[in-house]
Backbone bond lengths (Angstrom), bond angles and torsions (degrees), N, CA, C in turn:
res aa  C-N    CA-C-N  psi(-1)  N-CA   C-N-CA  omega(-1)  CA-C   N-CA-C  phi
1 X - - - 1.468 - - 1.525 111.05 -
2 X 1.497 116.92 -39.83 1.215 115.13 -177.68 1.492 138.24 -73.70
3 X 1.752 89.98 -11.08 1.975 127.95 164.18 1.170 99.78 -67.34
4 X 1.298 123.15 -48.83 1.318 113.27 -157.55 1.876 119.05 -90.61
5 X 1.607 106.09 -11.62 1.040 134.07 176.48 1.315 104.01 -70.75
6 X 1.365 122.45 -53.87 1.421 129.27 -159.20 1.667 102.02 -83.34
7 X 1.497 114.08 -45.71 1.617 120.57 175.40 1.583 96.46 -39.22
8 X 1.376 104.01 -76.05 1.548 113.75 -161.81 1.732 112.30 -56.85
9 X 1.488 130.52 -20.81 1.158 133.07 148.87 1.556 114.60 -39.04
10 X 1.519 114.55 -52.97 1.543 119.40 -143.76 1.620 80.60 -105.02
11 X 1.574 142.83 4.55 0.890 119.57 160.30 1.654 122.29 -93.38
12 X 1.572 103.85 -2.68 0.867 118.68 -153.11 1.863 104.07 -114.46
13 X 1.600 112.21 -2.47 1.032 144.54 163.65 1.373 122.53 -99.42
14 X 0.964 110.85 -12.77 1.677 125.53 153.58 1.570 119.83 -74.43
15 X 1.343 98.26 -56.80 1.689 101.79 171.72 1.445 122.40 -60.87
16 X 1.510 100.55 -37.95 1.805 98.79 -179.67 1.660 114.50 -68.36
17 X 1.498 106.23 -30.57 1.695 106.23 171.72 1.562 94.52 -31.86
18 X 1.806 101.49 -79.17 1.549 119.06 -137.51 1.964 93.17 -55.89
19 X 1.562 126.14 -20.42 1.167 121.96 169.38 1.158 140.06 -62.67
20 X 1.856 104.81 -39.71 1.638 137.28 153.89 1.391 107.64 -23.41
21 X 1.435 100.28 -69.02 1.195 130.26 -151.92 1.384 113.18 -59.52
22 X 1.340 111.29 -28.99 1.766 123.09 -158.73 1.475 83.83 -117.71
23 X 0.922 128.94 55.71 2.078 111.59 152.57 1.546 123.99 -36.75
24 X 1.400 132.14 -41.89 1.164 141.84 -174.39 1.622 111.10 -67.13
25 X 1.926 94.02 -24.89 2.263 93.74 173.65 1.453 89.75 -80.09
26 X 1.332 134.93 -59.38 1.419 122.64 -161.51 1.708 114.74 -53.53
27 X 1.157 115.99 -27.14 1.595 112.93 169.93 1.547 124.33 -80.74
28 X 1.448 82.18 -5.81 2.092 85.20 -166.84 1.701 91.86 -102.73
29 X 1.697 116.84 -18.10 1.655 104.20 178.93 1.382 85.33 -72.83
30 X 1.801 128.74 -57.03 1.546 104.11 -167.43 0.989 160.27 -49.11
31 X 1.827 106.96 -0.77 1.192 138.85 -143.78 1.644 94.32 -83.57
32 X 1.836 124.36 -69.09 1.067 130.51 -152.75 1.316 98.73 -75.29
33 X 1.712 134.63 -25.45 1.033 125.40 162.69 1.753 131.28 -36.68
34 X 1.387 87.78 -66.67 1.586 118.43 168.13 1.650 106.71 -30.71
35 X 1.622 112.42 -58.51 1.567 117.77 -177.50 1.289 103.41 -88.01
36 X 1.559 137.63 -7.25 1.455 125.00 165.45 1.901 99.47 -62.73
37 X 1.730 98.65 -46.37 1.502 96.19 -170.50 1.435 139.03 -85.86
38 X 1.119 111.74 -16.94 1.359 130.93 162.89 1.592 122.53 -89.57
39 X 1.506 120.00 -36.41 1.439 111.57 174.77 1.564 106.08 -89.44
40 X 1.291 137.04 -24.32 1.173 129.16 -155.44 2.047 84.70 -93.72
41 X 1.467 107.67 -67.06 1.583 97.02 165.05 1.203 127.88 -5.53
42 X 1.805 115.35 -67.56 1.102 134.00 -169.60 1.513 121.46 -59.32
43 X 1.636 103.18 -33.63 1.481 126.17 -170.89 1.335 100.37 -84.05
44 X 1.300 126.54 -50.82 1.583 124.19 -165.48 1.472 92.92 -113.94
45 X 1.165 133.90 77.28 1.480 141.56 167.03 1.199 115.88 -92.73
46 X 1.688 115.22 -26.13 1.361 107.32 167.80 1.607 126.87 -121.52
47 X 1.550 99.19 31.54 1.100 102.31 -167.19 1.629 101.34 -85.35
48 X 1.405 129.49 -11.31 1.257 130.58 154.96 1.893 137.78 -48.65
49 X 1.626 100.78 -14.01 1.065 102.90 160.16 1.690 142.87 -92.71
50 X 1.626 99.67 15.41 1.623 128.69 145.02 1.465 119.92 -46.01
51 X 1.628 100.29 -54.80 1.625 114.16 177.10 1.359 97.95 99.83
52 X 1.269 92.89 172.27 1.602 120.94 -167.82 1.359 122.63 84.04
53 X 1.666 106.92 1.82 1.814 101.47 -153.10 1.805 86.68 -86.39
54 X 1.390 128.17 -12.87 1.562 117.63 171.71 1.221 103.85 72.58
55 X 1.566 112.25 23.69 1.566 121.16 160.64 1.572 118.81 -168.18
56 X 1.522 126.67 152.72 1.263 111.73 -171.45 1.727 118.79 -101.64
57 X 1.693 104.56 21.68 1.243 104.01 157.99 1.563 108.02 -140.68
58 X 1.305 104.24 154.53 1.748 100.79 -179.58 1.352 108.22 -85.98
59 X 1.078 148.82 -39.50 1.625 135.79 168.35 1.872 100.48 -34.84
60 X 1.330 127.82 -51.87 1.100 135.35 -165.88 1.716 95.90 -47.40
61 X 1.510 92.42 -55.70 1.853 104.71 -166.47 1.912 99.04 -69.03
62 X 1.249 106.92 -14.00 1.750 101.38 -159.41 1.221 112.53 -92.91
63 X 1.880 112.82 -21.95 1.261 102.28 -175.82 1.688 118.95 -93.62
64 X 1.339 143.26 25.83 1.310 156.97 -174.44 1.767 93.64 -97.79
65 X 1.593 105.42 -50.27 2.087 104.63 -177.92 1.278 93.87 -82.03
66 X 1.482 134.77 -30.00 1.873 111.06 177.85 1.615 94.85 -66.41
67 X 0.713 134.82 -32.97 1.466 123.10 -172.60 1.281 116.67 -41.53
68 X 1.741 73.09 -79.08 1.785 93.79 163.63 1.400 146.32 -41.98
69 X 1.374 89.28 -35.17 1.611 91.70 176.82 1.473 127.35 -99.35
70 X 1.675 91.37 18.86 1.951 107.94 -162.78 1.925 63.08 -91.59
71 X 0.989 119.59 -71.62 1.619 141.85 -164.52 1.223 124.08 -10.46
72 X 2.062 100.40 -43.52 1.117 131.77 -142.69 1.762 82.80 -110.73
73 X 1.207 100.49 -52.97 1.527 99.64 -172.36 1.956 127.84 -67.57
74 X 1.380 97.20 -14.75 1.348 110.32 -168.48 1.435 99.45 -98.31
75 X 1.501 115.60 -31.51 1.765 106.80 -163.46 1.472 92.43 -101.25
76 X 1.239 120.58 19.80 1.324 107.96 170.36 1.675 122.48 -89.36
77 X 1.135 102.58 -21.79 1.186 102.11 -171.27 1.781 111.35 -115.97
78 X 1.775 105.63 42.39 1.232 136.58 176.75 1.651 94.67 -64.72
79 X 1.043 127.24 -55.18 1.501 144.69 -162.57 1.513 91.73 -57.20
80 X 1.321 132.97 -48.44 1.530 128.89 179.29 1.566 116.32 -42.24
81 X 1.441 100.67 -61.14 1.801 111.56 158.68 1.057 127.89 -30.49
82 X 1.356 118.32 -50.77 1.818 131.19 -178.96 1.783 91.76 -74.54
83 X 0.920 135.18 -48.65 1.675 129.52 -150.62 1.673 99.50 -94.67
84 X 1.293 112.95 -28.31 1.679 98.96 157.30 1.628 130.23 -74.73
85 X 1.429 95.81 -26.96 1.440 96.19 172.06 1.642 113.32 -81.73
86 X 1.204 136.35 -21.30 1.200 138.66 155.95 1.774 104.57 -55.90
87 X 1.203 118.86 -70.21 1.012 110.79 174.79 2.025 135.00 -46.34
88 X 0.586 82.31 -14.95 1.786 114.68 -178.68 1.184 118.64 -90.63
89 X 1.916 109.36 -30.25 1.733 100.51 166.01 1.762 99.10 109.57
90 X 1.523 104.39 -22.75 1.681 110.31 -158.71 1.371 94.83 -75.29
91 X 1.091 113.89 -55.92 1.616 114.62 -162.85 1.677 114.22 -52.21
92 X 1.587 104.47 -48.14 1.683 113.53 169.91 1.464 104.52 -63.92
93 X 1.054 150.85 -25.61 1.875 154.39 173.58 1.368 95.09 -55.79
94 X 1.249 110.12 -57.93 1.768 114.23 178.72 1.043 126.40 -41.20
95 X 1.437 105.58 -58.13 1.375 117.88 171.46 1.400 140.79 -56.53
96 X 1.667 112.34 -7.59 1.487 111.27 162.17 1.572 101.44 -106.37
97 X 1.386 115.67 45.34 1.466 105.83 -174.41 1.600 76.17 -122.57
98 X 1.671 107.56 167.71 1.700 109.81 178.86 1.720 109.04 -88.29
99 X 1.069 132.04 5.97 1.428 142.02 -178.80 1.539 106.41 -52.34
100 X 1.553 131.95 119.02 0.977 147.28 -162.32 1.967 96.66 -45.87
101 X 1.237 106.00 146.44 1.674 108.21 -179.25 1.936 96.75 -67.73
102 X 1.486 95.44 -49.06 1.513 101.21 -166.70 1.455 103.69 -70.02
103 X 1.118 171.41 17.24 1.477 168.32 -25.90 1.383 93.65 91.77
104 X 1.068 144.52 -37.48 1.779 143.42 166.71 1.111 110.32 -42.77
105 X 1.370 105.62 -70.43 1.318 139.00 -164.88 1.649 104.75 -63.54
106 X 1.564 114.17 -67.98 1.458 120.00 -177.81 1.101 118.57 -71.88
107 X 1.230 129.97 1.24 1.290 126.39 161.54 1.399 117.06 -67.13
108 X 1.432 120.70 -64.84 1.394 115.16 158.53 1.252 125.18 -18.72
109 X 2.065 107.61 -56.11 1.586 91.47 -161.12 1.190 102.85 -68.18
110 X 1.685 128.94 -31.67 1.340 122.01 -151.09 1.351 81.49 -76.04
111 X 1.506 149.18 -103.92 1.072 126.56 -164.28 2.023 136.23 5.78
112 X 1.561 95.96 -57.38 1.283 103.83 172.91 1.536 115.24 -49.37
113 X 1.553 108.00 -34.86 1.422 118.16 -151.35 1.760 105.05 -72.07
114 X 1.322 96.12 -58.12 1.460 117.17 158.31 1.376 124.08 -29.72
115 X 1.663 115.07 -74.43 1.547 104.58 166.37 1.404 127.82 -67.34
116 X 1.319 106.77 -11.30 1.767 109.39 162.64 1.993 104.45 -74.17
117 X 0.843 112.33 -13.37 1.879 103.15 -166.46 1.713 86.48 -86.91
118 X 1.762 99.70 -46.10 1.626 100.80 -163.68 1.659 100.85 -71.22
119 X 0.926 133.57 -16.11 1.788 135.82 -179.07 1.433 91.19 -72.22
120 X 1.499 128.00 -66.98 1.320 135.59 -175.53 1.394 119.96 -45.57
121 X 1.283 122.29 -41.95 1.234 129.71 169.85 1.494 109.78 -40.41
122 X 1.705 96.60 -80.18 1.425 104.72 178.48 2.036 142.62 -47.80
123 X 1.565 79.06 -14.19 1.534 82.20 178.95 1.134 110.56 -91.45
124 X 1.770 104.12 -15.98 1.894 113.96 -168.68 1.447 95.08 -55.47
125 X 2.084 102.43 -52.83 1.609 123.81 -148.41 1.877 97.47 -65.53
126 X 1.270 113.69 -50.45 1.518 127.68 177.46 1.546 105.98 -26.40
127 X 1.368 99.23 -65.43 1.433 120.55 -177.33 1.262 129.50 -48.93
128 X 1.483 97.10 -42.99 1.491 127.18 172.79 1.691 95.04 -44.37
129 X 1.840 100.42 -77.51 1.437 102.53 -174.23 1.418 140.50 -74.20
130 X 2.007 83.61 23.61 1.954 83.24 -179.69 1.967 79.60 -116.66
131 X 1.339 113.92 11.24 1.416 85.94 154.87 1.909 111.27 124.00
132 X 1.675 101.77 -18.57 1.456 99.84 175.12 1.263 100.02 -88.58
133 X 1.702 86.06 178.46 1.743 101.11 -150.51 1.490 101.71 -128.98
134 X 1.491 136.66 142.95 1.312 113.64 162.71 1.821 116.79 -145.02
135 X 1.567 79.19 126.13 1.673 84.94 174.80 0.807 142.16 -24.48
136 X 1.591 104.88 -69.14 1.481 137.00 -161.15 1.913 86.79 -53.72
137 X 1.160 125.71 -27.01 1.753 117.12 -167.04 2.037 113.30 79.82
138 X 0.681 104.38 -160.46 1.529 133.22 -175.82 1.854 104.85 -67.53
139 X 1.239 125.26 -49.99 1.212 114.81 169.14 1.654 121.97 -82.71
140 X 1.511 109.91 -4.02 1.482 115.74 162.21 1.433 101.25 -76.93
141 X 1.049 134.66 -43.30 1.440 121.14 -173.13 1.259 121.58 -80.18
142 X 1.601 136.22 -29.43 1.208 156.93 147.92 1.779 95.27 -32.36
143 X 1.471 111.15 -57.00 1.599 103.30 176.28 1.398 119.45 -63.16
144 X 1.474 114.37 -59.74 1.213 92.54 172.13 1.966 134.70 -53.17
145 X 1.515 93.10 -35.13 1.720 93.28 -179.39 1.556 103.87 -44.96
146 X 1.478 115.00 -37.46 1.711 115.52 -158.40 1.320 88.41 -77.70
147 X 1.209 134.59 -60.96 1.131 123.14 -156.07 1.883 117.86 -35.22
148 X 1.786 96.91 -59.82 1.340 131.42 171.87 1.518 101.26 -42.90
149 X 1.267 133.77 -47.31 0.992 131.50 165.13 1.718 138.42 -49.94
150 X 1.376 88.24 -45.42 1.668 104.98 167.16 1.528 120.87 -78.78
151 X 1.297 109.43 -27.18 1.740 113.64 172.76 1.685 112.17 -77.59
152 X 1.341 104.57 -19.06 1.392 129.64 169.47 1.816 122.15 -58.07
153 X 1.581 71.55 -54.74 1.865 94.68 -178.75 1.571 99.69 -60.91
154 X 1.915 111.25 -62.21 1.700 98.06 177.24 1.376 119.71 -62.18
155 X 0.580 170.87 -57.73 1.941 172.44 146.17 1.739 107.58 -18.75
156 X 0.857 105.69 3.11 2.076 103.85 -163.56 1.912 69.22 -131.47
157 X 1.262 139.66 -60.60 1.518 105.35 -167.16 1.661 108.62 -89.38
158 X 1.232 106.89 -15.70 1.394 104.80 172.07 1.181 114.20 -62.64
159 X 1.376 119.67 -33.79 1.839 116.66 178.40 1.961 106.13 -90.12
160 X 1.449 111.20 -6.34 1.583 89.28 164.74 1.461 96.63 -85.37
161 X 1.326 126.74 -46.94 1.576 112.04 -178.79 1.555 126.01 -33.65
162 X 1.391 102.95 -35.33 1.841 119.55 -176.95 1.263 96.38 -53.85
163 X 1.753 100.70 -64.36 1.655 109.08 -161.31 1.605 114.98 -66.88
164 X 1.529 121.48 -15.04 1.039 113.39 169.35 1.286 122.44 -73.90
165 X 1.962 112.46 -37.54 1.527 115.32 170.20 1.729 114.76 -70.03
166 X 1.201 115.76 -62.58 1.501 106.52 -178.47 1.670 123.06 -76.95
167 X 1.061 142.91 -39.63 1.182 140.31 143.99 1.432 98.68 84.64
168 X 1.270 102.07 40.29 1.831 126.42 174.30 1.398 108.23 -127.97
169 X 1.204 116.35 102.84 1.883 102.64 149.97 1.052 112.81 -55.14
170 X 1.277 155.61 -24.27 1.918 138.92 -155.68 1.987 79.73 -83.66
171 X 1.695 109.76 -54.39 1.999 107.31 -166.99 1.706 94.79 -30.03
172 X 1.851 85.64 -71.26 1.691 108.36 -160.33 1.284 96.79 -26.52
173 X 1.498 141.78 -57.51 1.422 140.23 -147.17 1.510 116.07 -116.53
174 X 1.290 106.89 29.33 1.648 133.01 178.82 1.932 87.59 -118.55
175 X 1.401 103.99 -70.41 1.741 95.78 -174.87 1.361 111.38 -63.90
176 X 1.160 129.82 -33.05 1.564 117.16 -162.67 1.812 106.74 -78.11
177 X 1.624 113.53 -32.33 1.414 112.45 -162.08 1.617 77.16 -83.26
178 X 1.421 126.33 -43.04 1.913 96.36 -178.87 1.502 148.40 -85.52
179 X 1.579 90.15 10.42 1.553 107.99 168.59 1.627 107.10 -101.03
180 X 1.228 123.43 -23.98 1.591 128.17 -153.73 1.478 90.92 -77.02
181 X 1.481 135.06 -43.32 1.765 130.91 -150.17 2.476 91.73 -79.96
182 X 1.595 91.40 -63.12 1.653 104.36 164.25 1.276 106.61 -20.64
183 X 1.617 121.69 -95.35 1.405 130.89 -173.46 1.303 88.72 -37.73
184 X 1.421 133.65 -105.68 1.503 123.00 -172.36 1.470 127.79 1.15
185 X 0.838 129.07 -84.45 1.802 143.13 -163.02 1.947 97.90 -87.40
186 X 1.266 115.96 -6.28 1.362 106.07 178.44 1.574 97.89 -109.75
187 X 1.662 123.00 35.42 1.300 105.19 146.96 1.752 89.31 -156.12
188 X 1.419 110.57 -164.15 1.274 136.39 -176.77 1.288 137.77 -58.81
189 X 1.467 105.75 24.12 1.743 131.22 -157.16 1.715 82.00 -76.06
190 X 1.258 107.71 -71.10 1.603 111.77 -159.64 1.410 99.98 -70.89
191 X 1.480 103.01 -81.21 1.258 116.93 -166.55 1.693 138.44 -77.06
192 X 1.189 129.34 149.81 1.544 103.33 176.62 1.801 139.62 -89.71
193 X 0.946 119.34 120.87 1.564 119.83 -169.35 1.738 111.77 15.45
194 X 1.567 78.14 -76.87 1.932 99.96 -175.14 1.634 96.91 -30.67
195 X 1.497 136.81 -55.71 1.106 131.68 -119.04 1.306 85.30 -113.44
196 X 1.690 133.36 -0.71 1.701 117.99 -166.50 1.660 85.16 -89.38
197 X 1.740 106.00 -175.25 1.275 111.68 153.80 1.575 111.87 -86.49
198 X 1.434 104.49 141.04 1.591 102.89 165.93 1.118 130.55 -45.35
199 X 1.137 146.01 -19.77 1.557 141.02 142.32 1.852 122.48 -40.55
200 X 0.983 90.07 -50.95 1.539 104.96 168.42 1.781 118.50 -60.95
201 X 1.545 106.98 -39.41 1.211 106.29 -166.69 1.444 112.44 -99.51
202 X 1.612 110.22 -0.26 1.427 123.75 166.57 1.977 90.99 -76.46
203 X 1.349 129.81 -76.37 1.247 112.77 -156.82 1.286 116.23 -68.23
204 X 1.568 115.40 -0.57 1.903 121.80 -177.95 1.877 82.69 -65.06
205 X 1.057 131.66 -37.40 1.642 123.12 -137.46 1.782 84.98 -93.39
206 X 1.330 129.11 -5.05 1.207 112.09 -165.63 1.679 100.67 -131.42
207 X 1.440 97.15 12.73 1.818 114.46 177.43 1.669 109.41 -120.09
208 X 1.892 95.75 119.06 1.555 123.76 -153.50 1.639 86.51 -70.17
209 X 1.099 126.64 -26.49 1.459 122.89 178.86 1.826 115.85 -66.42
210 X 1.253 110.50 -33.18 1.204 125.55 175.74 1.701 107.42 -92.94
211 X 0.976 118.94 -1.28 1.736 119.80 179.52 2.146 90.69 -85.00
212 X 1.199 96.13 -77.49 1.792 99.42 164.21 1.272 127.03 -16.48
213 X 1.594 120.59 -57.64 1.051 107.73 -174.23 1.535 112.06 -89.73
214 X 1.007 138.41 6.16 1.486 162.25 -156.22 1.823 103.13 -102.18
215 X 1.503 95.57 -61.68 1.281 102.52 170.66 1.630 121.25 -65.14
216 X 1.469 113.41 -27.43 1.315 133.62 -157.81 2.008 90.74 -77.58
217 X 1.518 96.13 -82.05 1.458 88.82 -173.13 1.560 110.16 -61.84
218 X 1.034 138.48 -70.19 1.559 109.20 -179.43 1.345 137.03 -16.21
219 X 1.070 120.79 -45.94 1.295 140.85 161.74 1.954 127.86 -50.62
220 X 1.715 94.30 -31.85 1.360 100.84 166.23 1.751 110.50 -112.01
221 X 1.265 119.78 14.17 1.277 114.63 165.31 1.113 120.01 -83.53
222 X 1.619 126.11 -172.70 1.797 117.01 -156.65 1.641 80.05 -87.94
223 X 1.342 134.10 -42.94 1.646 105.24 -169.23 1.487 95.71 -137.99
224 X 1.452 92.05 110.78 1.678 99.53 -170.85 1.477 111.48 -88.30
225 X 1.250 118.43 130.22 1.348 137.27 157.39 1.721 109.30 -20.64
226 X 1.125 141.90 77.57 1.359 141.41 173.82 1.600 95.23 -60.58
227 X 0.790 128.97 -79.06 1.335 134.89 178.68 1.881 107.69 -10.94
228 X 1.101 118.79 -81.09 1.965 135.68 144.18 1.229 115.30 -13.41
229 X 1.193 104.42 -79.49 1.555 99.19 165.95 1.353 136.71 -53.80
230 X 1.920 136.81 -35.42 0.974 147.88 -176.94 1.929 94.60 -73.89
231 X 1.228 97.74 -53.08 1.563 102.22 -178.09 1.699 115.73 -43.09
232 X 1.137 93.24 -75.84 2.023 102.88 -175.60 1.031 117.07 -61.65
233 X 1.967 124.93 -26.27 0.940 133.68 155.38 1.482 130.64 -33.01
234 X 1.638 100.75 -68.20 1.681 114.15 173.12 1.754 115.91 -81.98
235 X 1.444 111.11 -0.19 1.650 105.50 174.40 1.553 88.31 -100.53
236 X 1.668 155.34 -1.90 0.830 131.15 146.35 1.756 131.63 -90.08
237 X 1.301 106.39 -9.46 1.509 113.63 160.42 1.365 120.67 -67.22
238 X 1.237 108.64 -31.08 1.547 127.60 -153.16 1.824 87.19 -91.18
239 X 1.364 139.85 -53.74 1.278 174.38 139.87 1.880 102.99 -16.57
240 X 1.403 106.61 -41.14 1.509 110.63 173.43 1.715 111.77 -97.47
241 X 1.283 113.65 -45.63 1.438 91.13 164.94 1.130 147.57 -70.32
242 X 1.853 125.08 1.52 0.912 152.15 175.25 2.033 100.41 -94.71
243 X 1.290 115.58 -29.25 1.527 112.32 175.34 1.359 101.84 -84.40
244 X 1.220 131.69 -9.00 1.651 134.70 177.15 1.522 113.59 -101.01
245 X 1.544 89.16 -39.49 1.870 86.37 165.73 1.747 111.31 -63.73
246 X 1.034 101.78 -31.65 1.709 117.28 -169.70 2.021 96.05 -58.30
247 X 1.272 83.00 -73.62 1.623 97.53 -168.51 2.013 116.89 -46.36
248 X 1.559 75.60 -11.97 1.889 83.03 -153.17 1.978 87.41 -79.12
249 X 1.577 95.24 -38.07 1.537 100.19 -176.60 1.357 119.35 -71.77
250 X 1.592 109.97 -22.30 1.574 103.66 178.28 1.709 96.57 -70.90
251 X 0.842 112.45 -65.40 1.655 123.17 -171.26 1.784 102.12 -26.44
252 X 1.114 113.30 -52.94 1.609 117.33 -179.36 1.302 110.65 -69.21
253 X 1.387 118.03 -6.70 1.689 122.42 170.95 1.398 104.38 -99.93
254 X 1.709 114.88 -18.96 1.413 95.67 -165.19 1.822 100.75 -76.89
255 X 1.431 102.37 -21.95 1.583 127.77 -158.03 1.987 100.72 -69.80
256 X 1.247 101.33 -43.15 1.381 110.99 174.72 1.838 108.89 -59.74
257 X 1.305 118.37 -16.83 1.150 131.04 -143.86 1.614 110.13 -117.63
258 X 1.705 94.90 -6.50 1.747 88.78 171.05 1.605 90.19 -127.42
């Protein structure tokens, strides 16, 4: 266990170099966040006086789905990573080395997981200084970061699984741009429950993107739903180790396969 701990560390210390290294990608993922949260804020500022939003400003209510959807949007296109390094020769080099198969694979996510906590941070702190406020304190935000993290984890191994089966960038970027807008607008990013149509708010309850932010703001409100949170919490843990078990098994098919 402790081989496989340390592999998947040092694979996962490989990836953060090539992240180090590029400061100019980490400012350019923060970018659309930034204009999800400040222009859309700005635009629907009073669309909270409908009700239901369970706060009396909408930046307050908006920044739990920027989180989320920085989360959703960044670990999706994890699978690109895996299919250049296949393409590149690196990934098969690996493979006559004795380095755990599953340590391949989790290195990435843990990596992913990491720059998803550190993205989360910053949009929390951003937010902070454009002015929202949050109850819940320091362990509300710790919840939401995890959450973001774990919806991260499924979508970041679900897209190395892609890249191991299709082994196309044009697929990879045919499925991701037509699931990414759906997941979005088919849960509680913008708007609040009360205010969707019930059609919508039947598939928000069965969309892992909307489990996150569910868990997220409750958790930073003055008396959070434990109940909400424990729930969406463990149907997205439960939801990520099954996308890692997933990914771990494509990878051992892709391996049979060169």
């Amino acid at each position: 266990m402790s081989t496989a701990v340390s592999q998947t560390w040092y694979m996962t210390q490989r990836q953060l170099m090539v992240f180090t290294r590029q400061p100019a990608y980490a400012i350019i993922t923060l970018i659309q966040p930034v204009i999800w949260l400040f222009l859309f804020g700005s635009l629907f500022k009073k669309v909270v006086e409908l009700g239901g939003f369970g706060t009396t400003t909408y930046l307050d209510y908006l920044v739990p789905g920027v989180v989320v959807m920085s989360a959703l949007s960044s670990n999706m296109w994890a699978g690109m990573g895996t299919l250049e390094e296949i393409q590149r020769g690196t990934l098969n080099r690996f493979l006559t080395t004795p380095v755990s198969r599953a340590a391949l694979m989790n290195g990435n996510v843990v990596n992913n997981g990491l720059v998803t906590a550190f993205q989360s941070v910053v949009i929390v702190l951003l937010a902070l200084a454009g002015g929202a406020d949050y109850p819940g304190g320091i362990g509300g935000i710790a919840i939401l970061v995890l959450a973001a993290v774990l919806l991260g984890t499924v979508f970041g191994a679900l897209s190395n699984a892609l890249g191991m089966l299709v082994r196309e960038r044009e697929s990879i970027i045919g499925i991701n741009t037509f699931l990414l807008l759906p997941l979005t607008f088919l849960s509680s990013a913008f708007m609040a429950p009360s205010q969707m149509p019930s059609w919508m708010r039947h598939i928000a309850d069965f969309n892992p993107l909307n489990w996150a932010m569910v868990a997220g703001r409750s958790a930073l409100s003055d008396h959070p739903d434990w109940g909400d949170v424990l729930s969406r919490g463990g149907a997205l843990l439960a939801l990520a180790i099954a996308a890692v078990w997933l990914s771990i098994r494509t990878f051992r098919s892709y391996q049979r396969s060169v």
